[in-house]
C-alpha positions as CSV (number, residue, x, y, z in Angstrom):
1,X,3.7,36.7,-6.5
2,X,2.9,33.7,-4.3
3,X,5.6,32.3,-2.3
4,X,8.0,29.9,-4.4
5,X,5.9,30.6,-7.8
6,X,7.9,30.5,-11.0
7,X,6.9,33.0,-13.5
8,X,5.4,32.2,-16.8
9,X,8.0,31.4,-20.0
10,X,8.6,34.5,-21.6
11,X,7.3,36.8,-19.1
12,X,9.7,39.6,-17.5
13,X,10.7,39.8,-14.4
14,X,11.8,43.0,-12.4
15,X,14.9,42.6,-10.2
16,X,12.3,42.6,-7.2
17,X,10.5,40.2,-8.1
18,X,13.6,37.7,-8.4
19,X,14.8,38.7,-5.1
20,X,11.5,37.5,-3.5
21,X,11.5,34.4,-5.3
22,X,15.3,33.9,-4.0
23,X,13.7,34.2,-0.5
24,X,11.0,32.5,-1.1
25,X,13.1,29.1,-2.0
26,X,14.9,29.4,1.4
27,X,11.5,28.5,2.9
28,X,9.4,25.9,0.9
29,X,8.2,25.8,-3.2
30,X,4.6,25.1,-4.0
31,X,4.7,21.8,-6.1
32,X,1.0,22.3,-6.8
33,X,1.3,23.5,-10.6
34,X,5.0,23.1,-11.1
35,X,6.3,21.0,-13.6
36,X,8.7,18.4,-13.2
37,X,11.5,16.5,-15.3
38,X,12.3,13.3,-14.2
39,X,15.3,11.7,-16.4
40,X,14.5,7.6,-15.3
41,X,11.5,8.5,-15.1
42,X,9.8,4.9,-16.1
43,X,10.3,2.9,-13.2
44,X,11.8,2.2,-10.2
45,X,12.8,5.6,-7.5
46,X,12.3,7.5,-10.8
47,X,8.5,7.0,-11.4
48,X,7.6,6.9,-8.1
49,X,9.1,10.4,-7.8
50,X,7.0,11.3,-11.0
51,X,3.7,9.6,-9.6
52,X,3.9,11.2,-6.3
53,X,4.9,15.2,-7.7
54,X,1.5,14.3,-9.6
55,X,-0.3,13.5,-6.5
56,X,0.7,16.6,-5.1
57,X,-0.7,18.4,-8.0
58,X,2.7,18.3,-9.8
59,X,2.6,17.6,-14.0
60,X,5.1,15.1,-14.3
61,X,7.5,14.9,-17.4
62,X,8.9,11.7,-17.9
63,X,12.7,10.6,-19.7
64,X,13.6,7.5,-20.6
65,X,15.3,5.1,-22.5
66,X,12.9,2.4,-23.0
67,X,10.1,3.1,-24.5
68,X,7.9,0.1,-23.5
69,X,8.3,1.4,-20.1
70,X,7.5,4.6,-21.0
71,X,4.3,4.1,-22.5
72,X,3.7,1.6,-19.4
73,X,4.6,4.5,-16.8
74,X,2.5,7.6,-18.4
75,X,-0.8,5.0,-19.2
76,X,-0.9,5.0,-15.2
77,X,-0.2,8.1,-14.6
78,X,-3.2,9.6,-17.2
79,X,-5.2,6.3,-15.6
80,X,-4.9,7.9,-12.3
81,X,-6.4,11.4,-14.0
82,X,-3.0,13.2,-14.2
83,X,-1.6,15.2,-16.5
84,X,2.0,13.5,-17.8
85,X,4.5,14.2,-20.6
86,X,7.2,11.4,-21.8
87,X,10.2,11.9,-24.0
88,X,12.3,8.5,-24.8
89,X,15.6,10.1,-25.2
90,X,19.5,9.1,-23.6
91,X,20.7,10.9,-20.6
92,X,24.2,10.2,-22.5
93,X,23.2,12.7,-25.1
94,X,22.9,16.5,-24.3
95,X,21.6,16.6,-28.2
96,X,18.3,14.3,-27.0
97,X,17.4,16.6,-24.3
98,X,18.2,20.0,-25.8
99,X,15.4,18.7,-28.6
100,X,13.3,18.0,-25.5
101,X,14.1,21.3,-23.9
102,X,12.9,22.8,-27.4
103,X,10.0,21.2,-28.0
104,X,8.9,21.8,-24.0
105,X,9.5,25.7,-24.8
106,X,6.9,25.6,-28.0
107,X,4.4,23.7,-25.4
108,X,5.2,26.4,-22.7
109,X,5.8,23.5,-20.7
110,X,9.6,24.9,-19.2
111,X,10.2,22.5,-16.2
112,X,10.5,23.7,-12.8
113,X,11.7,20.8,-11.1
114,X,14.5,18.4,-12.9
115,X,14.9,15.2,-11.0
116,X,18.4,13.7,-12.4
117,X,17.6,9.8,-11.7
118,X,18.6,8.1,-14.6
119,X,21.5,5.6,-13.8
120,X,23.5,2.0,-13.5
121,X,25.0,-0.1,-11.5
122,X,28.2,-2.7,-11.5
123,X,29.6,-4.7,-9.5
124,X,33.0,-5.9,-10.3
125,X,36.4,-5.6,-9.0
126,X,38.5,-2.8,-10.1
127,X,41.0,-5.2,-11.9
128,X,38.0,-6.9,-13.4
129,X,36.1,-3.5,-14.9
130,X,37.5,-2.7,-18.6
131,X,37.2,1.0,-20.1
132,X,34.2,0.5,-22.0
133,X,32.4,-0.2,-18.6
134,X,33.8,2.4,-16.7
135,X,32.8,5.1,-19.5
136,X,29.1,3.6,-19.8
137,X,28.8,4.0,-15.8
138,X,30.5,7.6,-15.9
139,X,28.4,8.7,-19.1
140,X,24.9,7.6,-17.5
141,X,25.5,8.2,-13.8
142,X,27.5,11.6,-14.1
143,X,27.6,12.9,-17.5
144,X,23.6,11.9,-17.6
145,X,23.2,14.2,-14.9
146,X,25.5,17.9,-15.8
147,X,23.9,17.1,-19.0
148,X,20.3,17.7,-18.2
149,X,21.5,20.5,-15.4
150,X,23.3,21.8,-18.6
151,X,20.2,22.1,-20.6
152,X,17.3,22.8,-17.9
153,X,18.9,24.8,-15.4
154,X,19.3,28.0,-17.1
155,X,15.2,28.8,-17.3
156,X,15.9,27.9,-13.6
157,X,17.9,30.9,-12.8
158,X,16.6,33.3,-15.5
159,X,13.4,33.3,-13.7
160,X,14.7,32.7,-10.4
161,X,12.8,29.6,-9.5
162,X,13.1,26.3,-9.5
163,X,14.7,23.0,-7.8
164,X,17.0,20.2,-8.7
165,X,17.4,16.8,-7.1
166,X,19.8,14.4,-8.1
167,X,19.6,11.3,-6.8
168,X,23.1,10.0,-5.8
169,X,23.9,6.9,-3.8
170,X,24.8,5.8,0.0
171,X,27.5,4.9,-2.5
172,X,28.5,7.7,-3.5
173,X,29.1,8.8,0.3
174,X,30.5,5.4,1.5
175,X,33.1,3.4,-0.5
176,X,31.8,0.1,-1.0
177,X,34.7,-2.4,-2.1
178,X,33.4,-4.3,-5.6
179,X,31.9,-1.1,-7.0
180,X,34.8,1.1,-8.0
181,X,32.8,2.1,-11.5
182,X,29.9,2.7,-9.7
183,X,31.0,4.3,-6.5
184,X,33.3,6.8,-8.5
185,X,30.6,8.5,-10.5
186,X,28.6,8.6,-7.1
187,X,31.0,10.4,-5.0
188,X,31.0,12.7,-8.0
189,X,27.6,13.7,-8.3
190,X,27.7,14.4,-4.8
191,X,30.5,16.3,-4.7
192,X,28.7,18.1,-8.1
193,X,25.4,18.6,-5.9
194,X,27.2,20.1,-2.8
195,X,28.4,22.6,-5.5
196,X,25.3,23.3,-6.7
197,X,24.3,24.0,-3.7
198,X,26.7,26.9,-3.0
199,X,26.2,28.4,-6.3
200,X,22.8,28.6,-6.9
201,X,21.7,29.4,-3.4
202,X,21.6,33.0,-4.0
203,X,19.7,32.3,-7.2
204,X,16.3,31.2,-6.2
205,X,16.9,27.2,-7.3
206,X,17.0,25.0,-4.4
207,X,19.1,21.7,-4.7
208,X,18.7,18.3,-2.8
209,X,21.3,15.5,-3.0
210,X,19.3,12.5,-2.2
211,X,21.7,9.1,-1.1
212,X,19.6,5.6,-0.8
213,X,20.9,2.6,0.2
214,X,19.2,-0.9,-1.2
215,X,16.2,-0.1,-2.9
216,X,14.2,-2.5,-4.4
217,X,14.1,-1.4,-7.9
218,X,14.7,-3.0,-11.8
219,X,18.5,-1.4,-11.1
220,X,18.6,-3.4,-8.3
221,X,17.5,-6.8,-9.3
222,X,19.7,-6.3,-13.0
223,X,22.8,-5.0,-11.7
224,X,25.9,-6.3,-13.1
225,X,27.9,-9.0,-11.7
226,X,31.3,-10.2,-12.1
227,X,32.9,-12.5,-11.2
228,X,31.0,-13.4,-8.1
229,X,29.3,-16.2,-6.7
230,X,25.6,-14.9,-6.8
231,X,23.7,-12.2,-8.8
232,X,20.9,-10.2,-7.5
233,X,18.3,-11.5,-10.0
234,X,16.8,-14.3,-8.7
235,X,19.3,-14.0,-5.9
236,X,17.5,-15.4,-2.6
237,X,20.1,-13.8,-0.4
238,X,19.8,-10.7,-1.8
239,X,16.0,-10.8,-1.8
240,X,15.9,-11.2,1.8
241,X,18.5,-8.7,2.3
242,X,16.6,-5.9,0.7
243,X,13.4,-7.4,2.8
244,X,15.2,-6.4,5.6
245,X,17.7,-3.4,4.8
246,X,16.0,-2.4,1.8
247,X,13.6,0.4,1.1
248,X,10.8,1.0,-1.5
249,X,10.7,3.1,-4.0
250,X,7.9,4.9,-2.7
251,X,9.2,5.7,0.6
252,X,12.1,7.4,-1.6
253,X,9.8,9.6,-3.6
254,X,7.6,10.2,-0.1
255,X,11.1,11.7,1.4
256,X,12.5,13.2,-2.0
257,X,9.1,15.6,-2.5
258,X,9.3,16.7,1.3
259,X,12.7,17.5,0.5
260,X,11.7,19.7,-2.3
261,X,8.8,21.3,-1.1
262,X,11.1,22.0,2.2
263,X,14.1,22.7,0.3
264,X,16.2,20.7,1.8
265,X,19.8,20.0,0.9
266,X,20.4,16.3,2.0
267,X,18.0,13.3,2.4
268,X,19.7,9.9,2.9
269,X,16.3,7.6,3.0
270,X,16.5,4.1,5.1
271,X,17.5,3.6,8.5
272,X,20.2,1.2,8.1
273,X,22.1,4.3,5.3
274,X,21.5,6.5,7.7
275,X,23.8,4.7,10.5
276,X,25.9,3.7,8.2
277,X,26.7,7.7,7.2
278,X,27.3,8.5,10.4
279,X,29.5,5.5,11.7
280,X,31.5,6.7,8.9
281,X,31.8,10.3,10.1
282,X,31.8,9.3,13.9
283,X,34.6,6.8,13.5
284,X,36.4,6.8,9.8
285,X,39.1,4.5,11.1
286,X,36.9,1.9,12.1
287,X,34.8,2.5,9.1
288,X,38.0,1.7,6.8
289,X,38.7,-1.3,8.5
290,X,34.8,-2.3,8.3
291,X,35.5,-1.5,4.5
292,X,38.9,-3.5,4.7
293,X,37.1,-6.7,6.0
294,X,34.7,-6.5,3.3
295,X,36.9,-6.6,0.3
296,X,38.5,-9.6,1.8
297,X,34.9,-11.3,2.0
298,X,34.7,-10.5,-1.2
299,X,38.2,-11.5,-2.4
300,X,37.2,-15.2,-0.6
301,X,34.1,-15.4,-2.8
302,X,35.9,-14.5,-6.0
303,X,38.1,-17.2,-5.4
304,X,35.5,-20.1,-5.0
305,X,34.3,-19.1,-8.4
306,X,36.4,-21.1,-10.8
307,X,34.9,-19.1,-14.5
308,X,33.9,-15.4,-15.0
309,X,29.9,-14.9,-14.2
310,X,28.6,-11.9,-16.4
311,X,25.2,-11.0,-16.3
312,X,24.7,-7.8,-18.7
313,X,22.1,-5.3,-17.8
């Protein structure tokens, strides 16, 4: 058995064998062969996580909501000469992506590799977020994600092989004032991921949490606003803060596959997240004020906007 190989679908596997593959992952996997679930997988970190598993010999199998973008995301793919697999289907329902699981299993196609990246964003002040809003960001961002750990992960462990990433946020590390929807189901799927990590370690799976900062993606430029000034579509501040601060999409997938192949726990990709992570760790009381001075930056600019802005996703 070559080092971090997953066994066929259906095959046995001897007690020996599974604790080779459990030692294997505590080195590196071989992407080459493996395939991988991306939930997102259509655009933005998502399909450049999906495009660059392919390059590395990886079949990619796309989830998505939108089907225009899926068709869109696989026609390059298969124009690049790769093999690729697409499913439109909602994180939100754990119905969608047991039929997927199902119809995967007929195709022997059991994924290897589940990349949870499906997700939202909102920006709004916690007075200013009804319930409706704080369920759709909790369903997508958190539910989204157990849900297709639910479903794909226990092929993972019967065979003991396999790896998930779930793409969190520098948000879901650092409070950010203005994104108490957002920031909540963050925090959780890291602290859901640093769980993962402790129980599956002894199982062969290997688990990455992975926390960007401003990336330059359709989230990004669609987010939902309230009750501020500007909005990041069209936004030129915003533009030339991601030209700065921001990051690509592909320099998140570039990091996200080393991470996988290395099994690595924790990527955080960007040089400006990065400080910020450890300013917070270094100094949390100057790290709350910094956060402190910030909500009253945005408190100012909520008060030179006379009406409600909304700007749905």
């Amino acid at each position: 058995m070559l080092q971090g190989d997953c066994s066929l679908p259906g095959v046995p596997t001897t007690t020996s064998d599974r604790k080779k593959r459990v030692n294997a992952m505590r080195n590196r996997l071989d992407i080459k062969g493996k395939r991988a679930l991306v939930t997102g997988g259509a655009s933005g970190i998502g399909f450049a996580i999906a495009a660059r598993l392919a390059g590395k010999g990886a079949e990619p199998i796309l989830v998505d909501r939108n089907q225009a973008s899926l068709d869109k995301a696989l026609a390059e793919l298969r124009g690049e000469g790769y093999r690729a697999f697409g499913f439109q289907a909602d994180v939100t329902s754990i119905e969608d992506l047991r039929l997927i699981k199902d119809e995967l299993e007929k195709k022997g196609l059991t994924p290897d590799i589940l990349v949870n990246c499906a997700g939202i964003t909102l920006i709004a002040h916690v007075t200013a977020t009804d319930h409706d809003e704080w369920k759709r960001i909790i369903d997508i961002n958190l539910m989204g994600t157990i849900n297709a750990i639910e479903v794909f992960l226990p092929a993972m462990t019967e065979r003991g092989c396999g790896h998930i990433v779930n793409i969190g946020s520098i948000d879901g590390i650092i409070p950010v004032p203005g994104q108490s929807a957002y920031c909540a189901s963050k925090f959780a799927v890291t602290g859901l991921t640093e769980v993962l990590y402790y129980d599956l370690r002894h199982n062969g799976v290997g688990v990455t949490l992975v926390c960007p900062g401003y990336i330059k993606t359709p989230m990004t430029n669609t987010q939902t606003i309230k009750d501020f000034p500007l909005h990041f579509k069209g936004a030129r501040l915003v533009e030339r803060f991601l030209e700065l601060f921001g990051g690509s999409p592909q320099k998140v997938a570039n990091r996200v596959v080393d991470a996988i192949a290395g099994n690595k726990f924790l990527v955080i990709p960007g040089l400006p997240s990065r400080v910020f992570y450890h300013y917070r760790r270094l100094f949390p009381r100057l790290a709350t004020r910094s956060g402190l001075g910030v909500a009253k930056f945005f408190a100012w600019l909520r008060s030179k906007v006379p009406k409600r802005a909304l700007q749905s996703i």
